[in-house]
C-alpha positions in Angstrom: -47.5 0.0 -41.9 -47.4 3.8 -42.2 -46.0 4.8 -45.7 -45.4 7.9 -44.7 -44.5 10.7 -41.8 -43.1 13.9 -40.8 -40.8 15.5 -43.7 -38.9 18.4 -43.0 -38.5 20.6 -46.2 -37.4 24.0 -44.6 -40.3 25.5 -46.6 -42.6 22.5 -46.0 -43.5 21.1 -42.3 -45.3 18.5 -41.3 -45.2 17.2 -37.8 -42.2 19.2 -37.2 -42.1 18.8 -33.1 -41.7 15.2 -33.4 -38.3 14.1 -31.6 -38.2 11.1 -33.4 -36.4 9.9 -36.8 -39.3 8.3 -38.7 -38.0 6.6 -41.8 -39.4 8.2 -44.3 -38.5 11.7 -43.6 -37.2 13.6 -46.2 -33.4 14.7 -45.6 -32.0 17.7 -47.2 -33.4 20.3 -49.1 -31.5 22.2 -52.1 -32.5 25.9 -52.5 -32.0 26.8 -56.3 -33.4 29.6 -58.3 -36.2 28.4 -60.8 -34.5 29.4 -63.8 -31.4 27.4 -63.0 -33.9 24.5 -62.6 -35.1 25.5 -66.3 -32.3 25.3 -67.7 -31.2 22.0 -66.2 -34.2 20.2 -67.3 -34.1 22.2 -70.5 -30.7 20.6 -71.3 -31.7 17.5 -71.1 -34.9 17.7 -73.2 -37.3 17.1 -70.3 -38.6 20.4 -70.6 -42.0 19.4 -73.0 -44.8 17.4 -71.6 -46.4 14.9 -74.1 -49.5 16.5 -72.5 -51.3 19.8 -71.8 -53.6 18.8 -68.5 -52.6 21.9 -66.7 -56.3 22.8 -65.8 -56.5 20.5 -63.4 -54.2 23.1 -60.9 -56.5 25.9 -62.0 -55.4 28.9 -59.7 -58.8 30.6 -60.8 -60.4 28.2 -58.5 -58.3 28.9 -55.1 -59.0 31.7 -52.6 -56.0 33.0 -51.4 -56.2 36.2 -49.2 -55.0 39.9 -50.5 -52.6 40.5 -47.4 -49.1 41.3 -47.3 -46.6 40.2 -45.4 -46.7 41.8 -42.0 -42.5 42.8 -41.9 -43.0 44.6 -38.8 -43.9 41.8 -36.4 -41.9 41.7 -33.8 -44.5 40.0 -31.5 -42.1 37.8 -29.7 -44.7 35.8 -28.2 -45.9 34.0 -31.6 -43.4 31.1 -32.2 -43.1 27.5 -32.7 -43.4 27.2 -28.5 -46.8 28.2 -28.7 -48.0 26.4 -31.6 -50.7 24.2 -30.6 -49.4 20.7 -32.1 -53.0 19.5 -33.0 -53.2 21.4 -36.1 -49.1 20.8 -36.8 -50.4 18.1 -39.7 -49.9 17.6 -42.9 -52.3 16.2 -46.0 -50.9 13.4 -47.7 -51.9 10.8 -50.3 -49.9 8.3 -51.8 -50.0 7.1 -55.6 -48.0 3.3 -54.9 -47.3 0.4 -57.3 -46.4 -2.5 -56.7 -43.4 -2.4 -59.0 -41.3 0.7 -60.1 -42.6 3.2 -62.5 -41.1 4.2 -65.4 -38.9 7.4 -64.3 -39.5 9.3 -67.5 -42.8 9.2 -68.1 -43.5 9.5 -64.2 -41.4 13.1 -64.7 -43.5 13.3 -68.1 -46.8 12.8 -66.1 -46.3 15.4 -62.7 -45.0 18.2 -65.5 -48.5 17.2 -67.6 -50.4 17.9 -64.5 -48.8 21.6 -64.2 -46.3 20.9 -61.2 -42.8 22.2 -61.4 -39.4 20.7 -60.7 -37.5 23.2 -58.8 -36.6 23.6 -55.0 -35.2 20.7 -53.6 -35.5 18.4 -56.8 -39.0 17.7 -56.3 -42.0 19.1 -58.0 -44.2 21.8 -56.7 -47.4 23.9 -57.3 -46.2 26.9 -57.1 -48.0 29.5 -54.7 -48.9 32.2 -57.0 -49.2 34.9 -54.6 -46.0 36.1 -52.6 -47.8 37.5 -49.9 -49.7 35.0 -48.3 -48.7 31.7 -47.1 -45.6 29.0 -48.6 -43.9 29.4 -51.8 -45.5 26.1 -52.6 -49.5 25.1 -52.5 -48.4 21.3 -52.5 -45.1 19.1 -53.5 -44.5 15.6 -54.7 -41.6 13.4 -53.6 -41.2 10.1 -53.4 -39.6 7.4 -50.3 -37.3 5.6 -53.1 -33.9 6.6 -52.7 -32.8 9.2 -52.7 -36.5 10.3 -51.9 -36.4 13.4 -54.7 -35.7 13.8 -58.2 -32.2 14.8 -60.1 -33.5 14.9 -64.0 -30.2 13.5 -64.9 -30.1 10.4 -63.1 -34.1 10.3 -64.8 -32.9 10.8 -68.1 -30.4 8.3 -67.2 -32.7 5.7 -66.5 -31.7 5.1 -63.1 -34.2 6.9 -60.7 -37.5 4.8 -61.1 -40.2 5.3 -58.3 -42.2 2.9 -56.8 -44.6 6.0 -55.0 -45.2 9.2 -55.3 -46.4 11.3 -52.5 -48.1 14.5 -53.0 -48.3 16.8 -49.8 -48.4 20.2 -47.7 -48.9 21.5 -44.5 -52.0 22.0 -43.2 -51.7 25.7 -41.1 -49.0 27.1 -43.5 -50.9 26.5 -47.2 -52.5 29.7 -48.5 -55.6 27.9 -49.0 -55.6 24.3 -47.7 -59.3 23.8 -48.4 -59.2 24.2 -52.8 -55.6 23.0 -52.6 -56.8 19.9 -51.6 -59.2 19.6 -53.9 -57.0 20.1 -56.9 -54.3 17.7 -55.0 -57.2 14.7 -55.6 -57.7 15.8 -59.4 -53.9 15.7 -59.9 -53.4 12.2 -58.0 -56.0 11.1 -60.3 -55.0 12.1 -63.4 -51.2 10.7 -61.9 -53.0 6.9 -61.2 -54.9 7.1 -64.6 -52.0 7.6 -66.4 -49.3 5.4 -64.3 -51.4 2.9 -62.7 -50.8 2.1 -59.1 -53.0 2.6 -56.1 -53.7 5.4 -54.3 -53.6 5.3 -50.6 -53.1 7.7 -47.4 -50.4 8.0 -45.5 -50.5 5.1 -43.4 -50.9 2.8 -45.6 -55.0 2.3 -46.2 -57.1 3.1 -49.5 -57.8 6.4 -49.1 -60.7 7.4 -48.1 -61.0 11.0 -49.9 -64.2 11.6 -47.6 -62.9 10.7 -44.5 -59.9 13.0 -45.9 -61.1 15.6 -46.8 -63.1 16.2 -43.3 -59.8 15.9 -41.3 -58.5 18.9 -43.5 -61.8 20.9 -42.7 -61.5 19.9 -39.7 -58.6 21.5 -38.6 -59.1 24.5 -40.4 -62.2 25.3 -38.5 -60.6 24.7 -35.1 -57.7 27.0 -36.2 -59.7 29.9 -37.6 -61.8 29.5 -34.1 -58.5 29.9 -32.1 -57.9 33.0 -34.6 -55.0 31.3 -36.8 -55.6 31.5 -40.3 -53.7 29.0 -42.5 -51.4 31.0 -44.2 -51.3 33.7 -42.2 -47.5 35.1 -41.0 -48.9 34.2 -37.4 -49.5 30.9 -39.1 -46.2 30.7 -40.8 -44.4 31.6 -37.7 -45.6 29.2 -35.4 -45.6 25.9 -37.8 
């Protein structure tokens, strides 16, 4: 059974040319500014981890190219139509239990790890350049309704996952390779201190090998067709 699929995030993509529904998708997402996000969680006290693990997302240890934005593109011939669909993939592991996890201290445990809630209530790592690549390195949602998190209905006790799915696209991350890396380090730290098992995204124990050559993989075969992930030829075509 394939846990799962294509999600459609506006700022996050994977298998985006796929005509059919799957049921996990990921409907809706809810641009906010981060400081209205602050002050939301703030509110409602969920604003201070019980832990500081933040080094495990170290930025320090990403490569992420010193290019700007190329505004003046008007190259009319890169687009989604010639995307080539091979690379149109996303990497995805799963952290699943086999009954719900505590909503507080799974919101306790992602803002531990360094991710932020913000842009369509789920948690990010944020992209720290603005030049190069999405506004996000990698997000974490979840397939329990309603599939993202609203701190009030955690602080209510009412939103209690049973997975947690960390992910990005593949040809639009600003550096897919490290960001994968630190993706396995934070899914780690997640199982260690939640329990559950972690799996990829059909369903099998993930192999982080196996895993972790599909995402080389396509990288190579992009950068040989001369489209860097990340790139605004990248970003416009996926």
């Amino acid at each position: 059974m394939k846990i799962v699929g294509p999600i459609s995030l506006t700022l996050i993509s994977y298998g985006c040319h796929s005509q059919q529904k799957n049921p996990y998708e990921q409907d809706g997402y809810y641009i906010s500014t981060q400081s209205q996000s602050n002050d939301r969680v703030k509110k409602l006290g969920l604003d201070k981890p019980s832990e500081d693990a933040s080094y495990i997302l170290n930025i320090r240890k990403l490569s992420i190219p010193n290019i700007k934005h190329d505004t003046t593109n008007t190259d009319s011939g890169i687009n989604r139509n010639n995307s080539i669909k091979e690379f149109d993939k996303g990497a995805i592991i799963v952290l699943k239990s086999d009954t719900p996890l505590n909503g507080m201290k799974v919101w306790d445990v992602l803002q531990s790890v360094g991710l932020r809630w913000g842009d369509g209530d789920l948690f990010h790592w944020e992209n720290p350049s603005r030049d190069y690549g999405d506004d996000q390195l990698f997000s974490v949602w979840t397939t329990t309704d309603p599939g993202y998190f609203l701190p009030e209905s955690i602080k209510a006790g009412e939103m209690n996952p049973d997975n947690l799915i960390f992910g990005f696209s593949i040809p639009r991350d600003a550096d897919p390779e490290n960001v994968f890396e630190a993706m396995v380090k934070a899914i780690k730290y997640c199982q260690k201190r939640l329990g559950g098992k972690i799996l990829d995204q059909n369903g099998q124990p993930f192999d982080e090998a196996s895993e972790r050559k599909a995402v080389l993989s396509i990288i190579k075969k992009m950068n040989d067709k001369g489209i860097k992930p990340g790139s605004d030829k990248a970003l416009m075509m996926y």
